[in-house]
C-alpha positions in Angstrom: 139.5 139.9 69.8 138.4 143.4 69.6 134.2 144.5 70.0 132.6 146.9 67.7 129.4 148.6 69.3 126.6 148.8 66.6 124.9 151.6 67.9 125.9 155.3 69.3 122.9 155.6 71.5 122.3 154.7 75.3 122.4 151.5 75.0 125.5 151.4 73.4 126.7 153.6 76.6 125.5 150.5 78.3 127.3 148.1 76.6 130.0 150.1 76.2 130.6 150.0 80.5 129.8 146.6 80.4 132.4 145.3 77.9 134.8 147.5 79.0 137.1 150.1 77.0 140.0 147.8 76.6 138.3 145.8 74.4 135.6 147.7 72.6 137.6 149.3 69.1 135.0 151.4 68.3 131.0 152.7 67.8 129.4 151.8 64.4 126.3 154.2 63.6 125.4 155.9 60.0 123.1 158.6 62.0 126.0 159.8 63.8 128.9 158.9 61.7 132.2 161.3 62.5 131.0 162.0 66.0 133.1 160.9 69.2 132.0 158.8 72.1 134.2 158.1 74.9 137.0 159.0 72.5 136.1 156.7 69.8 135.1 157.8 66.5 131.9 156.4 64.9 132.1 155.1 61.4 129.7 154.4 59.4 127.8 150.8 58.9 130.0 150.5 55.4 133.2 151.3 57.2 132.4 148.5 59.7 131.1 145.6 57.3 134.5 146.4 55.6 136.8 146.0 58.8 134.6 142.9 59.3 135.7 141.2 55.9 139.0 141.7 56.8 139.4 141.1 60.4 139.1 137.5 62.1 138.3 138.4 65.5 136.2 141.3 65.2 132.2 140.9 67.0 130.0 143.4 66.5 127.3 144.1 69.3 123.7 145.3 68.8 122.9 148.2 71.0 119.4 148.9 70.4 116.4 148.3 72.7 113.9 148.8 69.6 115.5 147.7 66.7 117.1 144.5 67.4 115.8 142.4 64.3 116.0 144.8 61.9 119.7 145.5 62.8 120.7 141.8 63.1 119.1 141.2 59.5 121.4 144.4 58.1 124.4 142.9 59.6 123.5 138.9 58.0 123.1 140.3 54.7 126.2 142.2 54.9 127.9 138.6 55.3 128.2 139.6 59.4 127.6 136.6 61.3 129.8 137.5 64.4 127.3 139.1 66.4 124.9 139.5 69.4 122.5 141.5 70.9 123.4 143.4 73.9 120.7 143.1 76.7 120.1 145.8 78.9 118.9 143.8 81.2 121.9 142.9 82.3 122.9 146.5 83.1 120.0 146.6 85.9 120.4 143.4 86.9 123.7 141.6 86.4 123.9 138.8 88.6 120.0 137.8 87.9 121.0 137.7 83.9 124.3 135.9 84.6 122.4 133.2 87.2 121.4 130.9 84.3 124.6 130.8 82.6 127.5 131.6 84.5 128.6 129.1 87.2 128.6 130.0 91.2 130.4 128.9 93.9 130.0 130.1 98.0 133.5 131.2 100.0 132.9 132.0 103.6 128.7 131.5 102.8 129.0 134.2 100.3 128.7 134.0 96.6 131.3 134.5 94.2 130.5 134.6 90.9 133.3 134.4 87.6 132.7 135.4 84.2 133.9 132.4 81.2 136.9 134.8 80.8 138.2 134.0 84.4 137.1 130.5 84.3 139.2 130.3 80.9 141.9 131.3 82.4 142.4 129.0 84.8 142.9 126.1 81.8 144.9 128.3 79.5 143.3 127.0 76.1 145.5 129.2 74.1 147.6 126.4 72.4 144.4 124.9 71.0 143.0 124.6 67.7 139.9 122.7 67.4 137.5 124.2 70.2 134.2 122.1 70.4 131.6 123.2 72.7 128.9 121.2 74.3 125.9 123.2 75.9 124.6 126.8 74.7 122.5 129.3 76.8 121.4 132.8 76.7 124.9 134.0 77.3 127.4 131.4 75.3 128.1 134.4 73.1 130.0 135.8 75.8 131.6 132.6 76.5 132.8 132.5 72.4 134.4 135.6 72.7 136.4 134.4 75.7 137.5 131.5 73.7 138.2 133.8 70.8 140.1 136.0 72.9 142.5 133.4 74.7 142.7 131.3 71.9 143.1 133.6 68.5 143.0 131.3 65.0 140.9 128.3 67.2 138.4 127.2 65.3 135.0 127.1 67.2 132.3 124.9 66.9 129.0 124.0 68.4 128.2 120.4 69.5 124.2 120.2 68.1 123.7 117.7 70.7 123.9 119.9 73.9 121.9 123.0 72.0 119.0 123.7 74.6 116.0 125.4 73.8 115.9 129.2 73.9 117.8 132.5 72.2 121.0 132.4 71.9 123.9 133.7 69.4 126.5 131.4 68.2 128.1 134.2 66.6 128.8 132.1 63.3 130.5 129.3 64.5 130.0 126.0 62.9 127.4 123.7 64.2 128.6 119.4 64.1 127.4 116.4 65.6 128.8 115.1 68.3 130.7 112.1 67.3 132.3 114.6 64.9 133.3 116.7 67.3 135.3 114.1 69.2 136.7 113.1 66.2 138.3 116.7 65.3 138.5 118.6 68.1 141.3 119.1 70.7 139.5 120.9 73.4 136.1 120.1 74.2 134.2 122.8 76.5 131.3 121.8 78.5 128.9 124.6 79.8 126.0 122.5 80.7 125.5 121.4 84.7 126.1 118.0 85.8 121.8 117.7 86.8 121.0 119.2 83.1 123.4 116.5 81.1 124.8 113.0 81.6 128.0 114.5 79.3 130.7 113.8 81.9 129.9 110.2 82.7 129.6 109.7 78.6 132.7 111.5 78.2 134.4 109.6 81.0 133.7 106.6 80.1 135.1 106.6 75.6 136.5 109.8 75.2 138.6 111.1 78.3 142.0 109.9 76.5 141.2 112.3 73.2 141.3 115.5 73.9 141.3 118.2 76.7 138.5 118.9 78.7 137.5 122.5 79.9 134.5 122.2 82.4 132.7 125.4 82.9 131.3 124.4 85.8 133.9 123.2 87.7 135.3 126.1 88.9 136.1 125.4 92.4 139.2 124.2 92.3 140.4 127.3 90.7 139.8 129.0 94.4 143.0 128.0 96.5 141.0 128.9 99.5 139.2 125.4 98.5 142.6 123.6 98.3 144.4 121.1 100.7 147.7 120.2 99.8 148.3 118.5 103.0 146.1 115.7 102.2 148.2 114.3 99.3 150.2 112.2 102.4 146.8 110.1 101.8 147.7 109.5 97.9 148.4 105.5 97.9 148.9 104.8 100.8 147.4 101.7 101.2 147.8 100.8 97.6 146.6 97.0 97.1 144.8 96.9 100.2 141.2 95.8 101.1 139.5 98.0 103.3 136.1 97.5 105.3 133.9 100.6 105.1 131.4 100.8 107.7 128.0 101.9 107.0 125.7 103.0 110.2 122.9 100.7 109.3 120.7 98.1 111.7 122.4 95.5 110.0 126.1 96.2 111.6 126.2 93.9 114.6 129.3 93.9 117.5 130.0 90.3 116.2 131.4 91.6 113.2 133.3 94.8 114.4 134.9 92.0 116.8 135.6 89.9 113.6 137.5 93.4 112.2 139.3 93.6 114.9 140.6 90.1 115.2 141.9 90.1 112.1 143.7 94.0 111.8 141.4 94.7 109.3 141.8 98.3 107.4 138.3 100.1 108.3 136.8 103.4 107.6 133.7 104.6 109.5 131.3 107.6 109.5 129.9 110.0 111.7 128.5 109.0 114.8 129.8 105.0 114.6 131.8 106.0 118.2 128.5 105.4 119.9 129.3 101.9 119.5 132.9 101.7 121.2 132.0 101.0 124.5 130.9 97.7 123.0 133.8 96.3 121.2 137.4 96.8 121.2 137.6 97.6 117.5 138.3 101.0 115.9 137.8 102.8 112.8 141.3 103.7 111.0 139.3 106.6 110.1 136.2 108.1 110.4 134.6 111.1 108.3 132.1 113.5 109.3 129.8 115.1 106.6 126.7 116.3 108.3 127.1 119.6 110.3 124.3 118.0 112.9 126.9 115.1 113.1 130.1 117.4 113.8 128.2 119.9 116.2 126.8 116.3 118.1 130.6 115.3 118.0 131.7 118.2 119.5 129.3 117.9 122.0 130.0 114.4 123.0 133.8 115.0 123.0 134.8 111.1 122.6 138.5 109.6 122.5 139.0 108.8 119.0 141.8 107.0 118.2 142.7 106.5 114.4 142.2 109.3 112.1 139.4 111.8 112.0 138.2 113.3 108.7 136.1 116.6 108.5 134.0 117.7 105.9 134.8 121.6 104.8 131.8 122.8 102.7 132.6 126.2 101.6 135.5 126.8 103.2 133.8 126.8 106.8 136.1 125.0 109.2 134.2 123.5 112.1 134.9 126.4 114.9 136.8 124.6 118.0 137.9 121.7 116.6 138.7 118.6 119.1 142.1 118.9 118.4 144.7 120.4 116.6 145.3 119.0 112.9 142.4 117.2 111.8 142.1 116.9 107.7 139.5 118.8 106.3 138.4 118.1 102.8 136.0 120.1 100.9 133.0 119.0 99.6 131.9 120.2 96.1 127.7 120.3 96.8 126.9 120.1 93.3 123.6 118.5 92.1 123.7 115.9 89.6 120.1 113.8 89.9 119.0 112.0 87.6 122.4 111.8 86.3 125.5 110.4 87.9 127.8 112.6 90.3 131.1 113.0 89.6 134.0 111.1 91.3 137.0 112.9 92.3 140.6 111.2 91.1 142.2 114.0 94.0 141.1 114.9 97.5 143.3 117.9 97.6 140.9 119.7 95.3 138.1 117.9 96.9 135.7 115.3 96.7 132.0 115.1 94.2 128.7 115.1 96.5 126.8 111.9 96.4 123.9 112.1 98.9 125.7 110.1 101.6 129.1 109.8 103.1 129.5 106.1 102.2 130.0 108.3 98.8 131.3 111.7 99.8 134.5 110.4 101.7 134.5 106.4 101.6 134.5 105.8 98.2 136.4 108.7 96.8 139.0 108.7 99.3 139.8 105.0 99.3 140.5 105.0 96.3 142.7 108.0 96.2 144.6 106.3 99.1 145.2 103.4 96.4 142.3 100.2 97.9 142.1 97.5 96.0 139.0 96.1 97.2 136.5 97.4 99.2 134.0 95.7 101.0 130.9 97.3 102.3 128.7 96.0 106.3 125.9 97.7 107.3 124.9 99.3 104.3 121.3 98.9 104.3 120.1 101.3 102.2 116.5 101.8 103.3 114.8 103.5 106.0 111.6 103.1 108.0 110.0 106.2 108.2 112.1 109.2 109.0 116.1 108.7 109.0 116.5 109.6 112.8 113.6 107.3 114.2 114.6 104.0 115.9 115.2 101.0 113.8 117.2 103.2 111.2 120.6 102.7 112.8 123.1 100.0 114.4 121.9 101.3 117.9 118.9 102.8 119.4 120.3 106.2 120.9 122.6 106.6 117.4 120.2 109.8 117.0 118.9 110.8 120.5 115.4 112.1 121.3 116.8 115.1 122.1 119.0 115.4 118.9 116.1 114.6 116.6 115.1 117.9 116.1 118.4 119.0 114.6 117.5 115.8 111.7 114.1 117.1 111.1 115.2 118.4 107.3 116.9 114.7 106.5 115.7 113.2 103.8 116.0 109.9 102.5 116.3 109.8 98.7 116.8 106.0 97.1 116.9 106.8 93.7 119.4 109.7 94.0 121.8 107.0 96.4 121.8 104.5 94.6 122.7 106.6 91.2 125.9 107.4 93.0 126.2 103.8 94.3 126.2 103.1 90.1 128.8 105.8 89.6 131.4 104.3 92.5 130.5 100.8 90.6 131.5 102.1 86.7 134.2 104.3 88.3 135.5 101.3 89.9 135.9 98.6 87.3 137.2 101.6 85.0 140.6 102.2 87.7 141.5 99.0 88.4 139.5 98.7 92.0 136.5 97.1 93.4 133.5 97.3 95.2 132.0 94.6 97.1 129.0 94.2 99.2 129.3 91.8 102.7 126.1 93.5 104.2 123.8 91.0 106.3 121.1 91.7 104.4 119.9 95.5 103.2 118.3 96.1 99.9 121.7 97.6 98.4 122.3 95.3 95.0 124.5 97.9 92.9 127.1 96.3 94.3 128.5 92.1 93.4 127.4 90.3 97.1 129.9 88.1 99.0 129.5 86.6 102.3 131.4 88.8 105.4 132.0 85.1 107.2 133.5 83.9 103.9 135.8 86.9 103.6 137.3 85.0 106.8 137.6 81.3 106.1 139.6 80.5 109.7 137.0 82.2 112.1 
């Protein structure tokens, strides 16, 4: 794939450092025709529109600041369709034009962002033929001449149903429904966010079988930094099992735990649920931690945990003087999805989909990664009264101390947006061969099919 730059001026300077030499072939300007710049001869418009007939991967960029229009309507009745306009803007401010259209991640706090070329690369498209792509912007021209470039002879199509509203250059690719897309293509490329458009849960749940999925915005599983191999020891481990997982509601009574405990029951707890050990012998299997507040209060209180402990590691910040040696950290991919579903991770190693609680985060995703069968849900109330650290809220009164509080004072409880991932572990669930059940004492949770905790022991 090779640019031409329409335009021998400063703006064609402009692009010309922006594109980069490698891949520009040459200027295209009839005022200064024969002329060099930056060692490349400028032709003439004819000389270009002839190239163009006869080349299939040639894109010709308009660099003009004033004539824009005028220039784009030369190149359409020349039979040119493979073209954009370059924005200066971009030039003075490159992150700020990239911000809507290129995806972000943080390493260390610190942004990294990667052009649609490196996120390509990462998926290696080049055996594909039938490229569909779902979701345009102000930049998916640069993100057609990435495909172009890794995957010469693909055909490239637009899906008309994730077009948004606004400029943008499709550079003459063919435009097709969506249900025809899925019917043709190979590789389907999505480059809209998972809070803009539902198309991951729609794709998840008829098409995931028929053909390849390149997700533009899931790029951080291409940082290694982000990776834990170590986890896969987790991957079925308890496969066919039930597990109990433990929510931190006012519901959860010592009665119960005891019940657990009785019976060697499989449990998995969150955050601060130690606060309840010196009133029952039972004991979390494992128990993750999501909130920073939570750790830094663990830390603090420096308990005897038996079982495993679980840590959450958002942007690759590991806690700093962890209470021992070799706890798993996971990282947590903070990506918005309201008021469409999250996503659900199928491997821990690469991370786990943000959900707006740790029931979500960690229980869900990594029980079923570790192969439950059935998981039953106590003391997952799923309301609060008032503000989430005020008493009442929790399975005991000091769960969030007064002098804690303050560090809770940005915690927000948002219903709709839980129990929209509550519905996603429910679809996920039935699709993969596992279940969700909910043996709450009460609670206003109903996502989920209810069954009665004493049943669930018919002996006691």
């Amino acid at each position: 794939m090779k640019y031409v730059i329409f335009g021998a001026g400063k703006i064609g300077s402009y692009a010309y450092g922006s594109l980069g030499a490698w891949q520009v072939a040459y200027f295209a300007d009839s005022y200064h025709y024969g002329y060099e710049m930056y060692g490349k001869r400028v032709r003439s418009f004819q000389e270009m529109a002839d190239d163009y007939r006869s080349s299939q991967d040639m894109v010709v960029v308009i660099a003009t600041s004033r004539y824009q229009e005028t220039m784009a309507e030369q190149l359409r009745k020349a039979g040119i369709e493979r073209y954009f306009i370059y924005d200066v803007y971009m030039e003075r401010d490159p992150l700020g034009a990239y911000d809507k259209g290129l995806p972000v991640y943080y390493l260390y706090r610190q942004r990294v962002q990667m052009t649609y070329a490196q996120i390509l690369s990462g998926y290696d498209i080049a055996g594909y033929r039938k490229i569909a792509i779902y979701g345009t912007n102000y930049y998916i021209h640069h993100l057609i001449c990435a495909i172009m470039k890794q995957a010469p002879g693909a055909e490239i199509s637009i899906v008309e149903e994730g077009i948004r509203e606004g400029r943008y250059f499709d550079l003459g690719c063919r435009h097709m429904a969506f249900r025809e897309a899925v019917d043709s293509c190979d590789c389907m490329v999505l480059n809209v966010r998972t809070v803009e458009d539902d198309i991951r849960h729609t794709i998840g749940q008829c098409y995931r079988e028929k053909f390849r999925i390149v997700d533009m915005f899931q790029i951080e599983h291409l940082e290694k930094r982000f990776f834990h191999p170590e986890l896969e020891r987790y991957k079925g481990i308890h496969e066919g099992k039930r597990m109990f997982i433990i929510g931190n509601g006012p519901s959860l009574n010592v009665r119960d735990l005891d019940t657990l405990h009785k019976h060697r029951e499989l449990c998995m707890a969150f955050n601060k649920i130690y606060r309840v050990y010196d009133k029952t012998e039972w004991r979390a299997d494992y128990i993750g931690m999501s909130d920073p507040n939570v750790i830094e209060n663990y830390m603090t209180d420096n308990p005897e945990l038996p079982g495993e402990l679980f840590v959450y590691d958002n942007y690759h910040r590991k806690v700093q003087n962890p209470y021992r040696e070799g706890i798993p950290y996971i990282h947590g991919i903070m990506e918005a999805y309201y008021p469409n579903y999250p996503q659900f991770s199928d491997d821990i190693t690469k991370g786990f989909f943000w959900g707006s609680t740790v029931t979500y985060d960690i229980g869900f995703q990594f029980a079923a990664y570790m192969g439950i069968k059935e998981i039953y849900l106590i003391g997952v109330d799923h309301s609060y009264q008032g503000h989430p650290s005020e008493k009442g809220n929790h399975f005991i009164d000091d769960y969030i101390t007064e002098e804690e509080a303050s560090m809770y004072k940005s915690a927000v409880f948002e219903k709709e947006k839980l129990t929209k991932a509550y519905e996603k572990a429910e679809l996920y669930s039935r699709q993969n061969g596992f279940r969700i059940y909910n043996a709450t004492r009460g609670g206003e949770l109903e996502v989920f099919e209810r069954v009665d905790f004493d049943c669930l022991f018919p002996e006691t």
